[in-house]
C-alpha positions in Angstrom: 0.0 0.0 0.0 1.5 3.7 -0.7 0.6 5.6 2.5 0.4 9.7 2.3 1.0 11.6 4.8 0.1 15.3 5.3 3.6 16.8 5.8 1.9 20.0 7.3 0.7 18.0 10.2 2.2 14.3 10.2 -1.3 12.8 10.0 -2.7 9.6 7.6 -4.2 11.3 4.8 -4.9 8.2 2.8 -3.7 4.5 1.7 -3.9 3.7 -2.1 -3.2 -0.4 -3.4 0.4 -0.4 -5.3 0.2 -1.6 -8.6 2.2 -4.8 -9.4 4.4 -5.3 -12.4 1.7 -7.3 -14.5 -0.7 -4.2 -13.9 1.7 -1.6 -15.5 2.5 -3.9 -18.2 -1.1 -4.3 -19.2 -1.4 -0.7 -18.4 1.1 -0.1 -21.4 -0.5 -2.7 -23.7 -3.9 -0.5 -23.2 -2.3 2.2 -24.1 -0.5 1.0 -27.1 -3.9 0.1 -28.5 -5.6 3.4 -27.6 -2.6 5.6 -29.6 -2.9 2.8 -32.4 -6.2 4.3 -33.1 -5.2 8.4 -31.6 -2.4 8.9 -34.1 -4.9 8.8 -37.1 -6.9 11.4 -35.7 -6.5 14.7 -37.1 -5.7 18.1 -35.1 -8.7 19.3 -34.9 -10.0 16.2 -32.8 -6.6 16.6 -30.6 -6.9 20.3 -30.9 -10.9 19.6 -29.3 -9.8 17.4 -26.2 -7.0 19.3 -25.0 -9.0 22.4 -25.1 -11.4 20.8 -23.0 -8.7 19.7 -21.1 -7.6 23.2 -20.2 -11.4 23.8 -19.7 -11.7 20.9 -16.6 -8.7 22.0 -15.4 -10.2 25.3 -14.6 -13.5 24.1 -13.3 -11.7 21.7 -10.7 -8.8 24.1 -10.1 -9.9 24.2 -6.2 -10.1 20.7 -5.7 -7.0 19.9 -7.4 -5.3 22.8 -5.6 -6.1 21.5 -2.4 -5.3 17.7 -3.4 -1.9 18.7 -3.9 -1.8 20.8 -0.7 -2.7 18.1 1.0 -0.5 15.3 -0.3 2.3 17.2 -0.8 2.3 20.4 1.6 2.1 23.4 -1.1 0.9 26.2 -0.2 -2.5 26.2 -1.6 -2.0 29.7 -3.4 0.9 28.3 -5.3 -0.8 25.5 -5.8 -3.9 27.4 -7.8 -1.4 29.1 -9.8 0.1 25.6 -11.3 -3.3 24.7 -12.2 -3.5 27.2 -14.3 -0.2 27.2 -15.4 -1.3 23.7 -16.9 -4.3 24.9 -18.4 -2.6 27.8 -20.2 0.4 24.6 -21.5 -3.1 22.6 -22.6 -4.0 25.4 -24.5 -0.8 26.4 -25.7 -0.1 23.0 -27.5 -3.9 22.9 -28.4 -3.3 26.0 -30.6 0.3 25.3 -31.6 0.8 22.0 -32.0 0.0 21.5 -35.8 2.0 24.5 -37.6 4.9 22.7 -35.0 4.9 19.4 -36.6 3.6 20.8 -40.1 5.9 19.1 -42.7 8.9 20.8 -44.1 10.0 20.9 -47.6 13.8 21.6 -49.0 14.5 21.3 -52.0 17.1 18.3 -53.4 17.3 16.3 -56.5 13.9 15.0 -56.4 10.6 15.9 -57.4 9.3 16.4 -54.0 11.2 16.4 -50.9 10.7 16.7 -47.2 10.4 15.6 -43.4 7.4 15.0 -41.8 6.7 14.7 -38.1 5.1 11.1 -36.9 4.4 10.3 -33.5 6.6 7.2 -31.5 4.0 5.7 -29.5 3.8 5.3 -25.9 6.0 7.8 -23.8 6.8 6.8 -20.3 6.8 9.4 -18.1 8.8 9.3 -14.1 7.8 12.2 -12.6 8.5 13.9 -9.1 6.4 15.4 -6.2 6.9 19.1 -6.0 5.1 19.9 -8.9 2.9 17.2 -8.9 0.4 18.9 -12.0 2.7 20.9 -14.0 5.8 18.3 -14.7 3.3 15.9 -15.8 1.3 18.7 -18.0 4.0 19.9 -19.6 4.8 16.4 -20.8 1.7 15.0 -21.9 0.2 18.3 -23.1 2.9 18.5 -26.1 2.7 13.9 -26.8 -0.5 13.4 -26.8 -0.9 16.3 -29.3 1.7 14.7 -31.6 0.1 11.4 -31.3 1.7 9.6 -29.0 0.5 7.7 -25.7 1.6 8.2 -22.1 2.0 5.9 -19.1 2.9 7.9 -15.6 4.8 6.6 -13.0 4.4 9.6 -10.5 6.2 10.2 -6.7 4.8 7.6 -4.2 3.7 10.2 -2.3 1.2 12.0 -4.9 -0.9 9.0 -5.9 -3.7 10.9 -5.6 -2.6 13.4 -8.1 -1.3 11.0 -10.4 -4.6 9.5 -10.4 -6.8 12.7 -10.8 -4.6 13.7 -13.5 -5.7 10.5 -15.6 -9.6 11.5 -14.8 -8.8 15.0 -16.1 -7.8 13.3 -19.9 -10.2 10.9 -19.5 -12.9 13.5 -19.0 -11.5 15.8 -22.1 -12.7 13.1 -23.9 -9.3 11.6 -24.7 -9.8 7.9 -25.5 -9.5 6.1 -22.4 -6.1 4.6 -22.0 -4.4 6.7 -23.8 -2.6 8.7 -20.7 -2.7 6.1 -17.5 -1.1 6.5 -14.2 0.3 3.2 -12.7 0.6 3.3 -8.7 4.3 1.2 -8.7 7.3 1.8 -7.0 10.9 2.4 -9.2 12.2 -0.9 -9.2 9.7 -1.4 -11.8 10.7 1.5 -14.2 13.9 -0.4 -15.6 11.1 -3.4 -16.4 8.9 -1.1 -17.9 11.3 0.1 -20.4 12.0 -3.4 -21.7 8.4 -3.8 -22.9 8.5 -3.5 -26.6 5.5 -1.0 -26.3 7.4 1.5 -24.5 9.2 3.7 -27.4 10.9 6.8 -25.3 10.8 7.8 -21.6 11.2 11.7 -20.0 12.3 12.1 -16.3 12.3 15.0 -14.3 13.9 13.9 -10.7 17.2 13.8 -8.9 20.6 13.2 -10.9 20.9 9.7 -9.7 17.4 8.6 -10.9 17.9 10.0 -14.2 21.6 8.5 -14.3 19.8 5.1 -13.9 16.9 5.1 -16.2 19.0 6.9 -18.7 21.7 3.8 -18.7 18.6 1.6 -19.0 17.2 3.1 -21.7 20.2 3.2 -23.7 21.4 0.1 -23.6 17.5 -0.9 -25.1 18.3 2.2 -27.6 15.3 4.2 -26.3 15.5 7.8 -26.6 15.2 9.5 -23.3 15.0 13.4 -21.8 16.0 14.3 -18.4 15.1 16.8 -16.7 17.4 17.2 -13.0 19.2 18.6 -10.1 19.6 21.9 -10.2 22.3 25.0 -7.8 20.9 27.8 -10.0 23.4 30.8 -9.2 22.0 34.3 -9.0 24.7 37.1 -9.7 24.6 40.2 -8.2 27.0 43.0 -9.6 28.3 46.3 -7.8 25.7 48.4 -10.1 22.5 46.4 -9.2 19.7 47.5 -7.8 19.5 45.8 -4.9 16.4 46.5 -3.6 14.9 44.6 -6.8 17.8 42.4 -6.6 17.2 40.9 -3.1 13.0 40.8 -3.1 13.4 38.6 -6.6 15.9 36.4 -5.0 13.8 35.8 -2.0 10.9 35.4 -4.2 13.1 33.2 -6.0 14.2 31.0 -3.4 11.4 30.3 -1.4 9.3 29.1 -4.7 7.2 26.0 -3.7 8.8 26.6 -0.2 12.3 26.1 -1.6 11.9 22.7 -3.4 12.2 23.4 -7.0 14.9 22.5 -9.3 15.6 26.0 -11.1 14.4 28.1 -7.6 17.7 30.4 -6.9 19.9 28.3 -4.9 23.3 29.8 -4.2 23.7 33.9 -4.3 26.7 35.1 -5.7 27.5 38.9 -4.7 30.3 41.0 -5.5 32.1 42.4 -2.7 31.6 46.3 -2.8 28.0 45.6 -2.2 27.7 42.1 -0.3 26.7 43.6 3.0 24.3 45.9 1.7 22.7 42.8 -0.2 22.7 40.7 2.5 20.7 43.0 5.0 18.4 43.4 2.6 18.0 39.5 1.6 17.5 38.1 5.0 14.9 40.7 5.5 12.6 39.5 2.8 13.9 36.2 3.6 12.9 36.5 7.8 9.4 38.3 6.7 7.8 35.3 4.5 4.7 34.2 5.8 4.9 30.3 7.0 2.2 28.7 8.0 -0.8 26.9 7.3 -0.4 25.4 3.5 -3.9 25.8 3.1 -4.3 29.3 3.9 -3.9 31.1 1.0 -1.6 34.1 2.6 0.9 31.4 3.5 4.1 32.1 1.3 6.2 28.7 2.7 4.6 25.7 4.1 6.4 22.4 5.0 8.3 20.6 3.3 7.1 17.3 1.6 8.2 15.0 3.7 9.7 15.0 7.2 12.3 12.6 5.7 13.8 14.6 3.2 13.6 17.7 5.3 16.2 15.6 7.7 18.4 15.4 4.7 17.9 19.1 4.3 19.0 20.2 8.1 21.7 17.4 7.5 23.1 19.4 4.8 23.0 22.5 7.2 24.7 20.9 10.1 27.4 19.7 8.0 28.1 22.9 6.3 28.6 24.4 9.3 30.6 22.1 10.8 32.5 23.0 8.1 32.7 27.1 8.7 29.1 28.3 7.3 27.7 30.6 9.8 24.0 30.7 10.3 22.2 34.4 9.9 18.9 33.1 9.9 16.8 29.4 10.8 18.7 26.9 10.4 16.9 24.9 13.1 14.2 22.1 12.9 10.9 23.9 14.5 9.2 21.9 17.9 6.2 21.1 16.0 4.6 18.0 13.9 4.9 17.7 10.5 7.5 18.6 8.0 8.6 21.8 8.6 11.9 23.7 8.3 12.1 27.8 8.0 13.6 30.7 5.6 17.4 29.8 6.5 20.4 32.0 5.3 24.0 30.9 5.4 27.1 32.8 5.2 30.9 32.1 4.8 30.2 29.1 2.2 33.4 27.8 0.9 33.9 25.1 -1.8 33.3 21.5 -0.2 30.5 22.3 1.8 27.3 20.5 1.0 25.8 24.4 0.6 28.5 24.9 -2.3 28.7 21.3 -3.7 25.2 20.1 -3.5 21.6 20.8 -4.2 19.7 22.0 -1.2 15.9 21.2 -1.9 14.2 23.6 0.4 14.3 27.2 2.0 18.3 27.5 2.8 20.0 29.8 0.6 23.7 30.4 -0.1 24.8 33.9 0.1 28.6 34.0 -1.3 31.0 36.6 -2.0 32.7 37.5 -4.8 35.7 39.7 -5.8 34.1 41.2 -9.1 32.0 40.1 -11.9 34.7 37.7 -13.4 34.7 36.0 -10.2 30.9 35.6 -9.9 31.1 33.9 -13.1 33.8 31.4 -12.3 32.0 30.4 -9.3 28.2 30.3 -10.5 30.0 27.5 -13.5 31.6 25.9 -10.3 29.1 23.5 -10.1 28.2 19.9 -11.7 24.8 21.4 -12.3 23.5 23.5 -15.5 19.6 24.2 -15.0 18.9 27.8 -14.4 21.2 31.1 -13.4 20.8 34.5 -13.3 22.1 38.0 -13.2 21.4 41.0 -11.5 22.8 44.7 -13.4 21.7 47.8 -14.5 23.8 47.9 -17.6 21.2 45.8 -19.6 23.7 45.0 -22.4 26.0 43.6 -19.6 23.7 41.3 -18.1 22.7 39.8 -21.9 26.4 39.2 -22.5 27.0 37.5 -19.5 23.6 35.4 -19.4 24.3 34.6 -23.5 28.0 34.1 -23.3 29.3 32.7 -20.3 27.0 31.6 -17.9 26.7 27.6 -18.1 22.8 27.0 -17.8 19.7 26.1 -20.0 17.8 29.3 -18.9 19.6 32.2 -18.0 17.6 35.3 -16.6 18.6 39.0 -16.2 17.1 41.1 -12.5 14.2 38.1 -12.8 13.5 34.7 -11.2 14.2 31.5 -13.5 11.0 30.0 -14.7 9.5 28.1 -17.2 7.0 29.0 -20.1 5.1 27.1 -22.2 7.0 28.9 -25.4 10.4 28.5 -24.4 12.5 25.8 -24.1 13.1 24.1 -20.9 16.0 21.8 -19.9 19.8 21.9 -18.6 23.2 20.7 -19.5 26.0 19.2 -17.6 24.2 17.0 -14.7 20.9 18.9 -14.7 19.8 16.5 -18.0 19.3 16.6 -21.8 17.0 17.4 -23.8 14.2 19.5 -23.8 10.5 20.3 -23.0 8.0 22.8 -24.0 8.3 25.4 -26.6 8.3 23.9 -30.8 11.5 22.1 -29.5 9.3 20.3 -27.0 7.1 18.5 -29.4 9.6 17.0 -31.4 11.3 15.6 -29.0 9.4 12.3 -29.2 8.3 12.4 -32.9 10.0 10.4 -35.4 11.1 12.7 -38.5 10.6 11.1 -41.2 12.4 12.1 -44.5 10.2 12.0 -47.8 11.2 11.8 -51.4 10.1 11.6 -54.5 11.5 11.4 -57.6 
């Protein structure tokens, strides 16, 4: 049985049956047969369902909200907002998605010559817990438009959302295996991937999950995107308005009360105005409202699971240990449930699990730099590629830094990293391959298929 637990409060939520390997297989044969039948539909008929899609989305956005809320422990405010973040990627791909795959002709020494778009088949899909809705969304919105199928094998500890997620296809009028969620735990991802149904699989998840289903998937020559870890660094130069500066980087960091790959993780500040920045920071950082997930004031809320909030504090301790000083938190709170508060460390050095490693949740990294050349060397210091930004008033400067020389799939200038539906989405180095959303997005899991006639 997969238990949830309400991390706000430590309490039984609810206890859903774990699906055995037979289940998932005939899960994927179900849907196999379904896209058999999807992928000769035309676009207006896709176009129809994920428009209505978008459509149930909206009309349930409460009750999904506070499903997540519940399972997972965000705040209930930021939990609206990603249901409508999904809707508006529904709607996106419903609009988009055939001038994206429309056939492209060259010319060659033929009659007629060009590449057409055709849909794999069924997409497996791992998927984490922190954005239970969106990760999947942005996904299946873009496959099932180009014809393809998709099986979900979410978090263990969002079952529920897994599971309302298949109702919301199923109600758009999708055909009725076409997207399923199977309740099974990772050991059974590797078999998955041998069934001969299974064309392509997408994770989004930590670096070792991806490093495992990746080495599965290639040696069955299935194509694979990964979406991972993330140590996003935010730059702040000597002629940046800090006041901007550090209310977007608090913003930034406390996202999803800190657990989010491409939330602002380590804060890279040139010297002349470090202090000033600082002050500043843990202000905005000290004056977020935490409480209640389900109040929709509340700006952090717990983390998702008491467990991984250990490993969080864990991380702390032993980057003290190692020299970080403390200015803010940094202790577990006297109370049930997973919680852990806004926490601000100073003095990081290289080595320290704040420098090295990811930390999921509200702690934040504030480091000095000598100048701008130096921010740069240490924001690239890192194993990770996801997200990075910079803070300057010389426009022109921030461009050249974000477009030149910062190592990252998204690079921002005086704004937060986040994802749209029409840009691409993915890192480089450890955080993954490949990417999602945007025209890019959609043809990730197409065949193209070159045509000629002579």
């Amino acid at each position: 049985m997969l238990e949830v637990i309400n991390p706000a409060d430590g309490t039984l939520v609810r206890r859903y049956p774990e699906a055995n390997l037979r289940d998932a297989r005939d899960a994927v044969a179900r849907a196999h047969r379904d896209q058999i039948v999807w992928q000769k539909t035309g676009f207006t008929v896709r176009r129809r369902c994920m428009q209505t899609a978008a459509a149930v989305l909206r009309r349930r956005s409460r009750e999904l909200a506070q499903l997540m809320t519940l399972e997972m422990g965000k705040p209930v405010s930021d939990a609206l907002a990603e249901i409508e973040k999904c809707a508006l990627v529904c709607e996106y791909y419903a609009e988009g998605a055939e001038a994206m795959l429309a056939a492209e002709i060259t010319l060659a020494n033929t009659t007629r010559s060009y590449w057409v778009h055709r849909p794999l088949g069924v997409v497996l899909a791992v998927m984490p817990w922190n954005f239970p809705f969106w990760q999947v969304f942005r996904f299946a919105a873009p496959n099932l438009m180009a014809g393809n199928a998709g099986v979900l094998k979410h978090a263990s500890n969002v079952p529920g959302c897994a599971l309302a997620i298949e109702e919301v296809f199923r109600e758009a009028g999708f055909p009725e295996h076409l997207f399923r969620a199977v309740l099974v735990g990772s050991d059974v991802v590797g078999m998955l991937l041998e069934d001969e149904h299974v064309r392509a699989v997408t994770v989004t998840g930590s670096v070792s999950a991806g490093r495992a289903v990746a080495e599965r998937a290639g040696a069955l020559l299935k194509k694979s995107v990964l979406e991972l870890g993330g140590s996003d660094p935010y730059l702040v130069l000597k002629d940046a308005d800090l006041d901007l500066a550090a209310e977007v980087c608090a913003k930034s960091r406390l996202i999803n009360s800190g657990q989010s790959c491409i939330a602002a993780k380590r804060f890279i500040v040139v010297g002349e105005v470090y202090d000033d920045f600082l002050q500043r920071f843990v202000a905005h950082m000290a004056a977020a409202r935490v409480g209640n997930p389900m109040d929709e004031r509340t700006e952090v809320g717990p983390q998702a699971r008491v467990d991984l909030r250990d490993d969080l504090h864990d991380q702390v301790v032993r980057s003290v240990g190692a020299g970080a000083c403390v200015v803010l938190g940094g202790a577990v709170p006297d109370r049930n449930g997973a919680w852990y508060p806004p926490t601000v460390l100073i003095d990081v050095q290289p080595g320290m699990p704040a420098w090295e490693e990811e930390l999921f949740g509200p702690v934040a990294s504030v480091i000095r730099a000598r100048d701008e050349e130096d921010t740069i060397r240490i924001a690239n210091a890192t194993m990770f590629g996801l997200g990075a930004a910079v803070f300057t008033q010389d426009l022109e400067r921030g461009e050249r830094i974000a477009r030149d020389h910062l190592e990252a799939g998204s690079c921002f200038v005086n704004a937060f990293v986040r994802s749209d539906p029409r840009l691409p989405f993915g890192g480089i180095k450890e955080s993954g391959y490949g990417r999602e959303l945007s025209p890019l997005g959609i043809r990730e899991f197409v065949n193209v298929k070159t045509v000629c006639v002579s």
